[in-house]
C-alpha positions in Angstrom: 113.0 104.1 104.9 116.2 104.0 107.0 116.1 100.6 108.0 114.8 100.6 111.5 111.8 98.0 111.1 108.1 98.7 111.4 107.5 98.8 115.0 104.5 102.0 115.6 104.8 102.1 119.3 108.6 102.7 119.0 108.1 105.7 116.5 105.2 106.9 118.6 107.3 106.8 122.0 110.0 108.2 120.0 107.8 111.3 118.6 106.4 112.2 121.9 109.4 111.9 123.8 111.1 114.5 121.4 108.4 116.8 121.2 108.7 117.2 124.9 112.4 117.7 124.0 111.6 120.6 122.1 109.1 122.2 123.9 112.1 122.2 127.4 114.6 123.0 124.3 115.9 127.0 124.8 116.5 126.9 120.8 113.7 127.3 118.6 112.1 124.7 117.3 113.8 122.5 119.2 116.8 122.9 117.4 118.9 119.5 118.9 117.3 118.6 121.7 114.6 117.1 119.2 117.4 115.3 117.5 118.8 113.8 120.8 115.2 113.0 122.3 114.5 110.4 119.4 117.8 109.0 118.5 118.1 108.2 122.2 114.7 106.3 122.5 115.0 104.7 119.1 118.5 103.8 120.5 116.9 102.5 123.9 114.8 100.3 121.9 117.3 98.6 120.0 117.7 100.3 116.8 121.5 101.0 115.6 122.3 103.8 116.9 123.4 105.0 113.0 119.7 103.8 111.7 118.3 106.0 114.6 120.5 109.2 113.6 119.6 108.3 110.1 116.1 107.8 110.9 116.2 111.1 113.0 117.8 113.2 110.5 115.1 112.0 107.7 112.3 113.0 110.1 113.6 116.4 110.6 114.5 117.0 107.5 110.9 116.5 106.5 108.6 118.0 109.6 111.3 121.0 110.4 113.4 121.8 107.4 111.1 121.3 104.4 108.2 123.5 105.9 110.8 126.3 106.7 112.2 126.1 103.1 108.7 126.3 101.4 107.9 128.9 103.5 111.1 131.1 103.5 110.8 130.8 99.5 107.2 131.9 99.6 107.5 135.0 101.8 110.4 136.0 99.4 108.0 135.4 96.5 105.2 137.5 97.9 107.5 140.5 98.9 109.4 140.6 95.8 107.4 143.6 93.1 104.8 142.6 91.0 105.6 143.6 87.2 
């Protein structure tokens, strides 16, 4: 979507290595060290390093972000008074 090619293994290395990040990470969910843990593989593999912050953010924006949104809206939903 961002540009960086179609290459599994890098987007699986990528994946684990930040989820590693985020589980040594002291914010929650990971909250940057995720971020740096891909872009820096995707950049050790070759992508630009603006298509793997590009790539990165996308990623996040969908597995992290999204899900919290969805949820924060739907706990507001089911505490607000029934009429």
């Amino acid at each position: 979507a961002v540009g960086a090619g179609d290459r599994p293994l890098v987007a699986l290395v990528a994946y684990a290595v930040s989820t590693l990040f985020g589980i040594v990470g002291v914010l929650p969910g990971g909250i940057g060290f995720v971020e740096f843990g891909a872009a820096a593989v995707l950049a050790s593999y070759g992508v630009p390093l603006g298509v793997a912050a590009a790539g990165v953010l996308v990623f996040r924006l969908f597995v992290f972000w999204l899900p919290l949104a969805v949820g924060g809206l739907l706990a507001w939903r089911l505490r607000s008074p029934r009429e």
